[in-house]
PDB file of the backbone (N, CA, C, O) and the ligand in Angstrom, with CONECT records:
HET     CA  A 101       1
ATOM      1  N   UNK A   1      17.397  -7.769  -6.799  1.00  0.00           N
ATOM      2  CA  UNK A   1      16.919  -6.653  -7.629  1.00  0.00           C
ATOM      3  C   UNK A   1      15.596  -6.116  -7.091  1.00  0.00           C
ATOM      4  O   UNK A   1      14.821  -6.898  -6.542  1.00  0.00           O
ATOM      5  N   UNK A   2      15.275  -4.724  -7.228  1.00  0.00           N
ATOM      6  CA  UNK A   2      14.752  -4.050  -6.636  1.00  0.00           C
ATOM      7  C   UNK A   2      13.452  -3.801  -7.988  1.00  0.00           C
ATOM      8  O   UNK A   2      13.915  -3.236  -8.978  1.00  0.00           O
ATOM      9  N   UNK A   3      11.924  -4.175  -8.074  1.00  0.00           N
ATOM     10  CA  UNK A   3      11.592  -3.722  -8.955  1.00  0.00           C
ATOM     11  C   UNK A   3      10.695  -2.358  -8.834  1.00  0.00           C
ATOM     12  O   UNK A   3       9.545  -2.518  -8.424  1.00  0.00           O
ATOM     13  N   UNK A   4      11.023  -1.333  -9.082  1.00  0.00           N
ATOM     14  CA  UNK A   4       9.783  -0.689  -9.204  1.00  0.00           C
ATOM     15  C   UNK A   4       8.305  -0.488  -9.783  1.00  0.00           C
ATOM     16  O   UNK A   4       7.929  -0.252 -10.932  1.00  0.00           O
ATOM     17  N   UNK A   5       7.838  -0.604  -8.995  1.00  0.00           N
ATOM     18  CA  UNK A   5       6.288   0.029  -9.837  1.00  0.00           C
ATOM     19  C   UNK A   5       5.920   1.182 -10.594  1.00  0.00           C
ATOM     20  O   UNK A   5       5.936   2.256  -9.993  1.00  0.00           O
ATOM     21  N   UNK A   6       5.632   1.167 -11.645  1.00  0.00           N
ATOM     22  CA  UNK A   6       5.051   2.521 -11.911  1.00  0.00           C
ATOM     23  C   UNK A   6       4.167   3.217 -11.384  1.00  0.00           C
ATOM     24  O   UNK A   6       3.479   2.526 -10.632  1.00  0.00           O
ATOM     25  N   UNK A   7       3.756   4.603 -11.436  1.00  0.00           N
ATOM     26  CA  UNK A   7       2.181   5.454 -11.142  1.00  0.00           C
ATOM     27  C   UNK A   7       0.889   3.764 -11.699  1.00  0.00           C
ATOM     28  O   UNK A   7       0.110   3.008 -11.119  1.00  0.00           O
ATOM     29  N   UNK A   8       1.493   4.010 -13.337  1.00  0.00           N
ATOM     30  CA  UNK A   8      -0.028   3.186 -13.881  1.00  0.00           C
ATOM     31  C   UNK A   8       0.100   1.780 -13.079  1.00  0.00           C
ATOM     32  O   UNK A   8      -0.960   1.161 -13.178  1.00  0.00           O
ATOM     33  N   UNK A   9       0.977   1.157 -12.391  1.00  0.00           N
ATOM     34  CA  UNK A   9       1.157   0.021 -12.333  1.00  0.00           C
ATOM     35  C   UNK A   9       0.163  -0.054 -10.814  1.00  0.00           C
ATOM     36  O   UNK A   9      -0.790  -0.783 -10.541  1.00  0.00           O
ATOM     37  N   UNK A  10       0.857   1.035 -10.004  1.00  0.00           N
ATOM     38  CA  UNK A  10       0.311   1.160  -8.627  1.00  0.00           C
ATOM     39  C   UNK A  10      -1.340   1.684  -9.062  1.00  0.00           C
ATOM     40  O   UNK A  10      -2.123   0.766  -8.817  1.00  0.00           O
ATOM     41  N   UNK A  11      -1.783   2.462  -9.424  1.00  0.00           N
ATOM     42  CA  UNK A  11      -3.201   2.725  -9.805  1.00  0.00           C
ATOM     43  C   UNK A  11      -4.126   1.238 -10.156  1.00  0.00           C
ATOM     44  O   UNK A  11      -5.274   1.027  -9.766  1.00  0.00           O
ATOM     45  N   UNK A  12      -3.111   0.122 -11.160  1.00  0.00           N
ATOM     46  CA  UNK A  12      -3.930  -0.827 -11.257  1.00  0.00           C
ATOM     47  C   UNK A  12      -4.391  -1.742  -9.910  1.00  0.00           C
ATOM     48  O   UNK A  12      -5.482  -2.175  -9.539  1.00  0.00           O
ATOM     49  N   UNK A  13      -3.226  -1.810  -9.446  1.00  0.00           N
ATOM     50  CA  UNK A  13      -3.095  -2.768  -7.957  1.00  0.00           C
ATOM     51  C   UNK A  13      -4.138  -2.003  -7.057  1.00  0.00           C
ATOM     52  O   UNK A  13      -4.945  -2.589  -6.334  1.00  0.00           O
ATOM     53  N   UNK A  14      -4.030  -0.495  -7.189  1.00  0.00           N
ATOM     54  CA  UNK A  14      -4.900   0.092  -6.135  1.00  0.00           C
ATOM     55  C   UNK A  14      -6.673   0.235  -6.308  1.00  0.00           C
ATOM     56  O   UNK A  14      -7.552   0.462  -5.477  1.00  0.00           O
ATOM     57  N   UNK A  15      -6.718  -0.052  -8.017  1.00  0.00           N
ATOM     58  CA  UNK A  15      -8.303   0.218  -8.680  1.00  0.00           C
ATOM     59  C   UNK A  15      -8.976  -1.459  -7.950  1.00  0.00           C
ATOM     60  O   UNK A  15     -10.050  -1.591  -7.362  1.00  0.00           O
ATOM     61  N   UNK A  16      -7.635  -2.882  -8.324  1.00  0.00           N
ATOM     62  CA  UNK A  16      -8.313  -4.062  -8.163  1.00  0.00           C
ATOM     63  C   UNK A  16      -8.538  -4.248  -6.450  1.00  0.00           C
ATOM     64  O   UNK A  16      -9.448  -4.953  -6.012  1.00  0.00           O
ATOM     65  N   UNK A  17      -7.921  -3.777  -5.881  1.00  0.00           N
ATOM     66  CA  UNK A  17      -7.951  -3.148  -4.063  1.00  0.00           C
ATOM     67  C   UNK A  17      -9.140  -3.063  -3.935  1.00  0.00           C
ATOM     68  O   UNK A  17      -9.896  -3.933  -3.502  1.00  0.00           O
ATOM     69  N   UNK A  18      -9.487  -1.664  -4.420  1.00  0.00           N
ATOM     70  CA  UNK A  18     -10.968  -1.006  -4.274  1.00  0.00           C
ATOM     71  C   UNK A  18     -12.311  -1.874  -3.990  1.00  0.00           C
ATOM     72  O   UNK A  18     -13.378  -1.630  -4.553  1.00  0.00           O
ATOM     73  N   UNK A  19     -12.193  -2.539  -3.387  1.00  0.00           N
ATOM     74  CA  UNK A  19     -13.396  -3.454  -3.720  1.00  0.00           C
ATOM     75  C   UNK A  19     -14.801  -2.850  -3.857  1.00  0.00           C
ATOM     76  O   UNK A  19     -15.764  -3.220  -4.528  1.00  0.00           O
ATOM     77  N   UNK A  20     -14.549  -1.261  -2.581  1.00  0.00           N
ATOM     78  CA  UNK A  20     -15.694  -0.654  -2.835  1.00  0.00           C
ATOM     79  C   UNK A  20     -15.794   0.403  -3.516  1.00  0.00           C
ATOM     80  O   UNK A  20     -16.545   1.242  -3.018  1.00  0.00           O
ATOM     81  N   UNK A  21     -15.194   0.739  -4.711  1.00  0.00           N
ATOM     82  CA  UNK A  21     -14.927   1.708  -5.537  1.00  0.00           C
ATOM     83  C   UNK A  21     -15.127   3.055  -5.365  1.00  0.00           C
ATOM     84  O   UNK A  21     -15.484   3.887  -6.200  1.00  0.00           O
ATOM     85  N   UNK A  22     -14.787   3.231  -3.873  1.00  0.00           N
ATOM     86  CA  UNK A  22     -14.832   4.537  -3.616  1.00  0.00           C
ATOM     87  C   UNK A  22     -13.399   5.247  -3.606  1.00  0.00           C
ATOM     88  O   UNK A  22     -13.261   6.335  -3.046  1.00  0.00           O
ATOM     89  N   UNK A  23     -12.216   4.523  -4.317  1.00  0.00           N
ATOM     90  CA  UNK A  23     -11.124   5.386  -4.778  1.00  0.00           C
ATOM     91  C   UNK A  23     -10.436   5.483  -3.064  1.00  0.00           C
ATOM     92  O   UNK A  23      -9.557   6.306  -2.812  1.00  0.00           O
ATOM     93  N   UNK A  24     -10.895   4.683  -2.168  1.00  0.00           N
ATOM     94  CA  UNK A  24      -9.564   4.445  -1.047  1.00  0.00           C
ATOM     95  C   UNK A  24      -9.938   3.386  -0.271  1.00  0.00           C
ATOM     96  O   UNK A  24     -11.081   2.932  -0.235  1.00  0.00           O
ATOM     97  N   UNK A  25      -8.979   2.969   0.368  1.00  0.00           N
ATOM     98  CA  UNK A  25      -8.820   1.524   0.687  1.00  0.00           C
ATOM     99  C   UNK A  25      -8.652   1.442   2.402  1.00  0.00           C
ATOM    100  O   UNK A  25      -8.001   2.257   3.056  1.00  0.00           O
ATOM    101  N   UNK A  26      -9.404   0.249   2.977  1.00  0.00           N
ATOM    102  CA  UNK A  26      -9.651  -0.080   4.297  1.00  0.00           C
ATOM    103  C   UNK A  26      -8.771  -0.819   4.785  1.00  0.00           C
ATOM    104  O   UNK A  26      -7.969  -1.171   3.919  1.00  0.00           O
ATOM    105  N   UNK A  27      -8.575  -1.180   5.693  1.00  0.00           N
ATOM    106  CA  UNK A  27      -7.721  -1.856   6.672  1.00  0.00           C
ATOM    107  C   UNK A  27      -7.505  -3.441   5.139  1.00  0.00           C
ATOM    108  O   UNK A  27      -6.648  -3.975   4.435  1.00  0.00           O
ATOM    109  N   UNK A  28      -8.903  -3.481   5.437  1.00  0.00           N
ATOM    110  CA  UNK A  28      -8.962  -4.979   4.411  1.00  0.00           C
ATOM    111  C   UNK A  28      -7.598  -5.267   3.229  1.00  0.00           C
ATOM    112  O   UNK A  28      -6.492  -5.796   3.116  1.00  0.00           O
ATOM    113  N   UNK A  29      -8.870  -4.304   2.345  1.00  0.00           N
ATOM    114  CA  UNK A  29      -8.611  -3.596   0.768  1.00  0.00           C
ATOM    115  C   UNK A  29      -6.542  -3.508   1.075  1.00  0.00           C
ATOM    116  O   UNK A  29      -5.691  -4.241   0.570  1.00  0.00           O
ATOM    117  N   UNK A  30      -6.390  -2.625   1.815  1.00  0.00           N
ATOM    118  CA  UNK A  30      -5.230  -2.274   1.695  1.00  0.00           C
ATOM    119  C   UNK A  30      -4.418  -3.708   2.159  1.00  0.00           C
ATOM    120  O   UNK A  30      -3.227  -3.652   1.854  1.00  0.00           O
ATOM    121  N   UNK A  31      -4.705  -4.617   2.640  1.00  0.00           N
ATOM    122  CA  UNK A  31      -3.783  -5.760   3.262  1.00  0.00           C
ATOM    123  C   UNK A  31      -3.968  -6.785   1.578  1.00  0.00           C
ATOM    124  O   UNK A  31      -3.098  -7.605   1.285  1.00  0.00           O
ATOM    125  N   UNK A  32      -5.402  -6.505   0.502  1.00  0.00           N
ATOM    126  CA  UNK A  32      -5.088  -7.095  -0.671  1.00  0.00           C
ATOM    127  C   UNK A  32      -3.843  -6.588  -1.854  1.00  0.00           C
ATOM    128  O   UNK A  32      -3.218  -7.210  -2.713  1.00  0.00           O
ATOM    129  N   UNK A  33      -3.850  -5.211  -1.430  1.00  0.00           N
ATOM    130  CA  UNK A  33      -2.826  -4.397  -2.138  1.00  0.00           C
ATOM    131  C   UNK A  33      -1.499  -4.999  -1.977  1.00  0.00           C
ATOM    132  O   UNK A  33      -0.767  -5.441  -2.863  1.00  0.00           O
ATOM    133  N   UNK A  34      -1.298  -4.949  -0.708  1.00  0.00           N
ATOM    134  CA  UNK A  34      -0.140  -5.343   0.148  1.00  0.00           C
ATOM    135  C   UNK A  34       0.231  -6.786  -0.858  1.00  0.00           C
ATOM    136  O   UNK A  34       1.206  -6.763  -1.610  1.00  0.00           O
ATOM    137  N   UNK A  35      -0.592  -7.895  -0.764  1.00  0.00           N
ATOM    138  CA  UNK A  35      -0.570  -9.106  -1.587  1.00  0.00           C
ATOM    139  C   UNK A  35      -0.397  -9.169  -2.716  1.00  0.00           C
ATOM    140  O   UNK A  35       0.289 -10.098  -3.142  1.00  0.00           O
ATOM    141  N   UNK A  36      -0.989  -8.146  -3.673  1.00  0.00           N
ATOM    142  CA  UNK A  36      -0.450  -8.100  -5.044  1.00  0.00           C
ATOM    143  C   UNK A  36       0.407  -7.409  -5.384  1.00  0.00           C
ATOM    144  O   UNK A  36       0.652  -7.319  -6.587  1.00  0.00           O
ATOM    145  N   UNK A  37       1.360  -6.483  -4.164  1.00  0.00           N
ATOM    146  CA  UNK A  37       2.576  -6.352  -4.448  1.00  0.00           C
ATOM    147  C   UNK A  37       3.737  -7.528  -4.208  1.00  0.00           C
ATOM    148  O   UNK A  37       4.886  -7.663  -4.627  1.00  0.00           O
ATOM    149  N   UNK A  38       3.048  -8.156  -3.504  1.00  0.00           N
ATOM    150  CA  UNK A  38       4.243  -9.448  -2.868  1.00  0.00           C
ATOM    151  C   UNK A  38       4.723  -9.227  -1.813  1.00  0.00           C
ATOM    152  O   UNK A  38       5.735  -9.745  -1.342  1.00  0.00           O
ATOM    153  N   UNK A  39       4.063  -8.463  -1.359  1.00  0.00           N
ATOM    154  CA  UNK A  39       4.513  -7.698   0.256  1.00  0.00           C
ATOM    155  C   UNK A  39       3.954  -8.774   1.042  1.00  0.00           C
ATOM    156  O   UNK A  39       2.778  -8.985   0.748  1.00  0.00           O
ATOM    157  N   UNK A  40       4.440  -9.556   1.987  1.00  0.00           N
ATOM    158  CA  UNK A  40       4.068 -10.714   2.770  1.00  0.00           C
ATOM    159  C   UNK A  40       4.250 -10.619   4.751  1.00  0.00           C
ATOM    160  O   UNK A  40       4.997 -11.274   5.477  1.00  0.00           O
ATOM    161  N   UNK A  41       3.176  -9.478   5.132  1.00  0.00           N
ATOM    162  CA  UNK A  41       3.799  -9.065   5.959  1.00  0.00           C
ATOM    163  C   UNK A  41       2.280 -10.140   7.214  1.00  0.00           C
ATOM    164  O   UNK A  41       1.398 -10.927   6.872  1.00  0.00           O
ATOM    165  N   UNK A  42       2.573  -9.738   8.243  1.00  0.00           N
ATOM    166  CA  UNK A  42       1.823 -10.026   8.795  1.00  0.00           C
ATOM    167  C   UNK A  42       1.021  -9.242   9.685  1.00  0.00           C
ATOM    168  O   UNK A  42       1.435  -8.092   9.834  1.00  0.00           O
ATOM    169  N   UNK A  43      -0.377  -9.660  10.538  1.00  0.00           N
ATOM    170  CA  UNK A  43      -1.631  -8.450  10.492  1.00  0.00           C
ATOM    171  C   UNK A  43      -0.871  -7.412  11.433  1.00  0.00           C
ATOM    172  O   UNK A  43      -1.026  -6.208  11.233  1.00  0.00           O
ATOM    173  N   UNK A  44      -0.447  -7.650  11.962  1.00  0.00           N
ATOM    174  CA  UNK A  44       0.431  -5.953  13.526  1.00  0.00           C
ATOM    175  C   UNK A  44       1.448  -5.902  12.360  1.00  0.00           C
ATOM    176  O   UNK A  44       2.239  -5.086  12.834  1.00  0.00           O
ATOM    177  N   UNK A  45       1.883  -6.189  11.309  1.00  0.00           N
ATOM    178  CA  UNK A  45       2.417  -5.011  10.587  1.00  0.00           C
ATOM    179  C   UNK A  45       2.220  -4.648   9.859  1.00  0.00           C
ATOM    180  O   UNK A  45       2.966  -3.809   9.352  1.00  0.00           O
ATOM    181  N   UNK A  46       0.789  -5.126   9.166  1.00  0.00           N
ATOM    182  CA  UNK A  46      -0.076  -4.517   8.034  1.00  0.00           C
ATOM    183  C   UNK A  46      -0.751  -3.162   8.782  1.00  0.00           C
ATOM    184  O   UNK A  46      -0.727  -2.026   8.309  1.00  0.00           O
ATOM    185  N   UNK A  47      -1.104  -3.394   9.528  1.00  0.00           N
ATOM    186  CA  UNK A  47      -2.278  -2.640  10.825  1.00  0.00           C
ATOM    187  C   UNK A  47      -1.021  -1.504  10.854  1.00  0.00           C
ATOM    188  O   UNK A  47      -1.449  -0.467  10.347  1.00  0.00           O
ATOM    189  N   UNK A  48       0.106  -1.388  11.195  1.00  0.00           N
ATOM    190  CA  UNK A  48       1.061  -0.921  11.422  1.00  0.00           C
ATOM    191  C   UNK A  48       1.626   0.209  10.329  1.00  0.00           C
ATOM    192  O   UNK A  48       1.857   1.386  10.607  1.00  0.00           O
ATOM    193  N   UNK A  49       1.830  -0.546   8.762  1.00  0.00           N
ATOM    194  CA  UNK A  49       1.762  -0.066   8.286  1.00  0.00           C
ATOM    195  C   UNK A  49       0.217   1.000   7.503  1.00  0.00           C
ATOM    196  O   UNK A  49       0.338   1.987   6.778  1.00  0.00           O
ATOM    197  N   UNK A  50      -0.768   0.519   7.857  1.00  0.00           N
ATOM    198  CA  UNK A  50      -1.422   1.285   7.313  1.00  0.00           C
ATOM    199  C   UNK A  50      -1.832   2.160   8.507  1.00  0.00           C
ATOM    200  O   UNK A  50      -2.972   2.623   8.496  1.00  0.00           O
ATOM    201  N   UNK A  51      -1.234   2.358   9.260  1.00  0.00           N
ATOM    202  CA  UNK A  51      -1.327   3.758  10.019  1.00  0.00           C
ATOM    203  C   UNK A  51      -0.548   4.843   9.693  1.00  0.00           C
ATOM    204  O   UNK A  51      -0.785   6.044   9.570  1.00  0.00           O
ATOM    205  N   UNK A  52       1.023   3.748   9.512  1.00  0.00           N
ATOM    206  CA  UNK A  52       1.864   4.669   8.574  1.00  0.00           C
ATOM    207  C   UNK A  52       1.566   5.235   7.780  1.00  0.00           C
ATOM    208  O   UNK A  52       2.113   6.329   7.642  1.00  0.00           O
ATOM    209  N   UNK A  53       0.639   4.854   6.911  1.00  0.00           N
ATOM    210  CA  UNK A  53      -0.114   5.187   5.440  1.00  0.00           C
ATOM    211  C   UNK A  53      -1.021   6.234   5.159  1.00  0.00           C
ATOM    212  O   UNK A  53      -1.162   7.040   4.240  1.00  0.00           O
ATOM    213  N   UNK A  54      -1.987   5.807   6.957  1.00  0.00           N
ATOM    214  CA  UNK A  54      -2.902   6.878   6.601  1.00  0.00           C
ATOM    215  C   UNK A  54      -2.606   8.499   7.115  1.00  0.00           C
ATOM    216  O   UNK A  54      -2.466   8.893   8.273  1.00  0.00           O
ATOM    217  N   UNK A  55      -2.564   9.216   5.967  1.00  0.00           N
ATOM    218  CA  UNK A  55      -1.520  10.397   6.715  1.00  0.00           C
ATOM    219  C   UNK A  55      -1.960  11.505   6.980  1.00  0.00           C
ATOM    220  O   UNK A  55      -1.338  12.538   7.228  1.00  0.00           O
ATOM    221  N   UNK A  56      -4.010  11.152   6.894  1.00  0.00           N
ATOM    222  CA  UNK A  56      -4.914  12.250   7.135  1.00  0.00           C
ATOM    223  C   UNK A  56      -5.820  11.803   8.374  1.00  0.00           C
ATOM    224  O   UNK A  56      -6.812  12.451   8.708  1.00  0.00           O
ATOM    225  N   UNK A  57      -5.414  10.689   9.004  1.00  0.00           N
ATOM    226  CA  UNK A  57      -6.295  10.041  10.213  1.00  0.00           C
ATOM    227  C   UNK A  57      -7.253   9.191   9.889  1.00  0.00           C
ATOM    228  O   UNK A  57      -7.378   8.205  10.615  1.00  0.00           O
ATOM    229  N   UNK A  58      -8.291   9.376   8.568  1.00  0.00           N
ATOM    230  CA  UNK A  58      -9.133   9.340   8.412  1.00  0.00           C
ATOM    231  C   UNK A  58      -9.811   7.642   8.373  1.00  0.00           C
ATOM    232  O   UNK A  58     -10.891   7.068   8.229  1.00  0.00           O
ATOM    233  N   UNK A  59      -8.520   7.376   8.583  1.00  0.00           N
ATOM    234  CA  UNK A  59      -9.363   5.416   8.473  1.00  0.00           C
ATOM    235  C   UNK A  59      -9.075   4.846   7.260  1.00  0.00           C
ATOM    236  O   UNK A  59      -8.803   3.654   7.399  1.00  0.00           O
ATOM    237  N   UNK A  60      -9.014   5.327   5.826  1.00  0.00           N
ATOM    238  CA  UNK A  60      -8.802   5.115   4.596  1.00  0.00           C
ATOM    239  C   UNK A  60      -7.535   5.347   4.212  1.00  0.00           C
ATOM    240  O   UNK A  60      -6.913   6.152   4.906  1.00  0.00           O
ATOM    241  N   UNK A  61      -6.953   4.833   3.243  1.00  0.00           N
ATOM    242  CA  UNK A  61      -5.780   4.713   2.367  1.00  0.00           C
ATOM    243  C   UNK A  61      -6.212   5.427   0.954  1.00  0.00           C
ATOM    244  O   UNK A  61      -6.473   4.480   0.212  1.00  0.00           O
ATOM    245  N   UNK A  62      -6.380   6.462   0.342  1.00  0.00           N
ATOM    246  CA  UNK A  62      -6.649   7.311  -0.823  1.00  0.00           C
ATOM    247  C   UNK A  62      -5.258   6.960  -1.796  1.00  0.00           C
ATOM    248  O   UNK A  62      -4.242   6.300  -1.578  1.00  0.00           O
ATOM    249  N   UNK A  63      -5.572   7.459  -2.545  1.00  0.00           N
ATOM    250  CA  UNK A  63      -4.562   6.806  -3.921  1.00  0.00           C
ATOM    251  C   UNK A  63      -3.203   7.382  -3.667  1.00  0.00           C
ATOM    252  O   UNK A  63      -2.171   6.737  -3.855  1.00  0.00           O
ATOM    253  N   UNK A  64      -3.241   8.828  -3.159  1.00  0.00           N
ATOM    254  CA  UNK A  64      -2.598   9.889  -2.995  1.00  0.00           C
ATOM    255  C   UNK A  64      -1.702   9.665  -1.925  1.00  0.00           C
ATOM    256  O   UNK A  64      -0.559  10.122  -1.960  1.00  0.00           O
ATOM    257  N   UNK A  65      -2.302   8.727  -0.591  1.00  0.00           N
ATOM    258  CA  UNK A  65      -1.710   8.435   0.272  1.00  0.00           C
ATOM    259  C   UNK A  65      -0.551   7.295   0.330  1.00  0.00           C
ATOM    260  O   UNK A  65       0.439   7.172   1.050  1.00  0.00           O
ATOM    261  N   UNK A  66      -1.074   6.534  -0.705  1.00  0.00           N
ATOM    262  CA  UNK A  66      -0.912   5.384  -1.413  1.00  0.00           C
ATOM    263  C   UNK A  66       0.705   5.296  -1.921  1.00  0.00           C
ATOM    264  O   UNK A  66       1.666   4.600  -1.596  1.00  0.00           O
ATOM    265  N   UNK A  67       0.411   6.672  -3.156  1.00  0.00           N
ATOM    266  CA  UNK A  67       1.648   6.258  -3.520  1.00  0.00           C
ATOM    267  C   UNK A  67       2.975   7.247  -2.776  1.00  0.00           C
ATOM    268  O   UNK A  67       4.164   7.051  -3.026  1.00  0.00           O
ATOM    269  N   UNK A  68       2.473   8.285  -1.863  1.00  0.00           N
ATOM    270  CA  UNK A  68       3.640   9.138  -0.956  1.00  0.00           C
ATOM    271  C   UNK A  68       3.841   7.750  -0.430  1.00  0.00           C
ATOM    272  O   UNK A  68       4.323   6.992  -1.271  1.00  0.00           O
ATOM    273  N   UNK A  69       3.619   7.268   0.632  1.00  0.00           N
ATOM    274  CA  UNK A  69       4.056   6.056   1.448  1.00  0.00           C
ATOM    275  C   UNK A  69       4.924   4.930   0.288  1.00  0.00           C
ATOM    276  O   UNK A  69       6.129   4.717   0.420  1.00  0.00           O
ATOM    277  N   UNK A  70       4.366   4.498  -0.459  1.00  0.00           N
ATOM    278  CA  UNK A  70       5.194   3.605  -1.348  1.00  0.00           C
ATOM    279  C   UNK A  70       6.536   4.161  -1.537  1.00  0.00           C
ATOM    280  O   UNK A  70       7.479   3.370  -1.542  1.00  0.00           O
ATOM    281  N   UNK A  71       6.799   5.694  -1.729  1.00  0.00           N
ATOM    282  CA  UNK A  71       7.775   6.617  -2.278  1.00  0.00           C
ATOM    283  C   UNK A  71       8.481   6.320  -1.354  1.00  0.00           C
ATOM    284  O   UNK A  71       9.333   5.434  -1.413  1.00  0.00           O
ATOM    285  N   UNK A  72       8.179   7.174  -0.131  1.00  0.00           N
ATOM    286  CA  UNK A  72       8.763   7.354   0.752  1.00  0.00           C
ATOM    287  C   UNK A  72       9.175   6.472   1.925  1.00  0.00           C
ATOM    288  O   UNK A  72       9.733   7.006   2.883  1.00  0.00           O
ATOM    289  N   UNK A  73       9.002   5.503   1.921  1.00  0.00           N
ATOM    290  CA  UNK A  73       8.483   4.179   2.496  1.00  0.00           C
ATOM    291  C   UNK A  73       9.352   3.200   1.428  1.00  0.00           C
ATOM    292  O   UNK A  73       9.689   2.145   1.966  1.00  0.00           O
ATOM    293  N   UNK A  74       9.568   3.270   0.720  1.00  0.00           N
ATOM    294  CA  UNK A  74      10.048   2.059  -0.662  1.00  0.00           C
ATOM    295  C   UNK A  74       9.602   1.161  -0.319  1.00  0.00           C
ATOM    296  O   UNK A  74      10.238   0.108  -0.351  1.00  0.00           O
ATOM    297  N   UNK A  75       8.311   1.226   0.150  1.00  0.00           N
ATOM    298  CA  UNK A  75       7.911  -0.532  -0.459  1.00  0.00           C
ATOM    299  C   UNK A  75       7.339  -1.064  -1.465  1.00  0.00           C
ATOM    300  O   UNK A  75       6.132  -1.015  -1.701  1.00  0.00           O
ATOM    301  N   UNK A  76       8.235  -1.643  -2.161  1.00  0.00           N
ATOM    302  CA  UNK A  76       8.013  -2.242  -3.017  1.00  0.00           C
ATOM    303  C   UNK A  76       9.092  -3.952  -3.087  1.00  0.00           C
ATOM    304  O   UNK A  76      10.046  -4.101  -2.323  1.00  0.00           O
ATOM    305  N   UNK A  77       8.777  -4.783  -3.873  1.00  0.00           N
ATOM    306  CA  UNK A  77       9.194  -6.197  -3.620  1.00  0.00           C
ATOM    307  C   UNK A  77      10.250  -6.108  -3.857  1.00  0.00           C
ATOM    308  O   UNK A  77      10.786  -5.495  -4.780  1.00  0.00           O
ATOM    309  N   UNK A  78      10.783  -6.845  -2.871  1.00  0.00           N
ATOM    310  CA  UNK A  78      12.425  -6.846  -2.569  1.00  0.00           C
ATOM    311  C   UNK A  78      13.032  -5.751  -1.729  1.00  0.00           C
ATOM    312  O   UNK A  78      14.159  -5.803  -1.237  1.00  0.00           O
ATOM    313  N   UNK A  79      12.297  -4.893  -1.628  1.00  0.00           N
ATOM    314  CA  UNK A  79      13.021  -3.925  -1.184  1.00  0.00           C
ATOM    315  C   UNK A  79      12.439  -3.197   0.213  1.00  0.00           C
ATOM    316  O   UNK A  79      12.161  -2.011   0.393  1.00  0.00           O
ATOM    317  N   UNK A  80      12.347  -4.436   1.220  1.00  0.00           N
ATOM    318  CA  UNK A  80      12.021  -4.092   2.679  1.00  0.00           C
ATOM    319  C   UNK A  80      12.818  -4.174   3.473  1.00  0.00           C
ATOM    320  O   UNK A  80      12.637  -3.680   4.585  1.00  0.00           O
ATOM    321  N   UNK A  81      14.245  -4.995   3.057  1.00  0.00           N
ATOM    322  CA  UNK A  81      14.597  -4.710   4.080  1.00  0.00           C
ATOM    323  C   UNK A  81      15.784  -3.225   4.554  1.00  0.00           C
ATOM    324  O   UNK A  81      16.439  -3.093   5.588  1.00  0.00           O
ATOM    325  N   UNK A  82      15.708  -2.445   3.538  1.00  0.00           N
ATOM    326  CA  UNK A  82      15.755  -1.084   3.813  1.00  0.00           C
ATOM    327  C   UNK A  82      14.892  -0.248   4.335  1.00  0.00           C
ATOM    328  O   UNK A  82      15.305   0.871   4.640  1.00  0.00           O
ATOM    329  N   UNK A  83      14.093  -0.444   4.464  1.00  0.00           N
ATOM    330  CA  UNK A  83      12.199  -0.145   4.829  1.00  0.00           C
ATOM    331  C   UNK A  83      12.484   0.007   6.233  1.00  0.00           C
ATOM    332  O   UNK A  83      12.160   1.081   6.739  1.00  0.00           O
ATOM    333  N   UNK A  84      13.089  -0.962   7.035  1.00  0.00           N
ATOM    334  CA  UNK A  84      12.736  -0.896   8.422  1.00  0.00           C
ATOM    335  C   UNK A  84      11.609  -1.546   8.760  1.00  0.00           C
ATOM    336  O   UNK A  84      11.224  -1.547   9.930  1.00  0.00           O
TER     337      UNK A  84
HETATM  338 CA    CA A 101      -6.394   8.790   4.753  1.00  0.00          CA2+
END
């Protein structure tokens, strides 16, 4: 079974991320996200994916970026290995 997250659910995971509460997330931040989804990946495909992620260059993961990639991307637990 495939669970989804909600908007509010992903906002919480992404606020406790934040470590530096500037509302987007670093290489780091985003590999804690990754963990409290249950996403268990390892660093060349965290690194990997958050290039995927970042979809303005900018180095950061923004909330916005956050949840297009989750969408479009389905990652969410259980459901990687459709992901690619
Ligand atoms: Ca970005």
């Amino acid at each position: 079974m495939t669970i989804k997250p909600t908007e509010d659910d992903l906002l919480a995971v992404f606020s406790r991320a934040d470590l530096g509460g500037d509302e987007k997330l670093d290489l780091m931040e985003f590999s804690l996200v990754l963990d409290h989804l249950g996403l268990s990946w390892n660093k060349a495909q965290v690194q990997h994916r958050f290039e995927q992620a970042d979809l303005n260059r900018d180095g950061f993961i923004s909330f916005s970026e956050f949840t297009q990639v989750l969408r479009t991307q389905g990652w969410t637990s259980g459901g990687l290995a459709a992901a690619g």
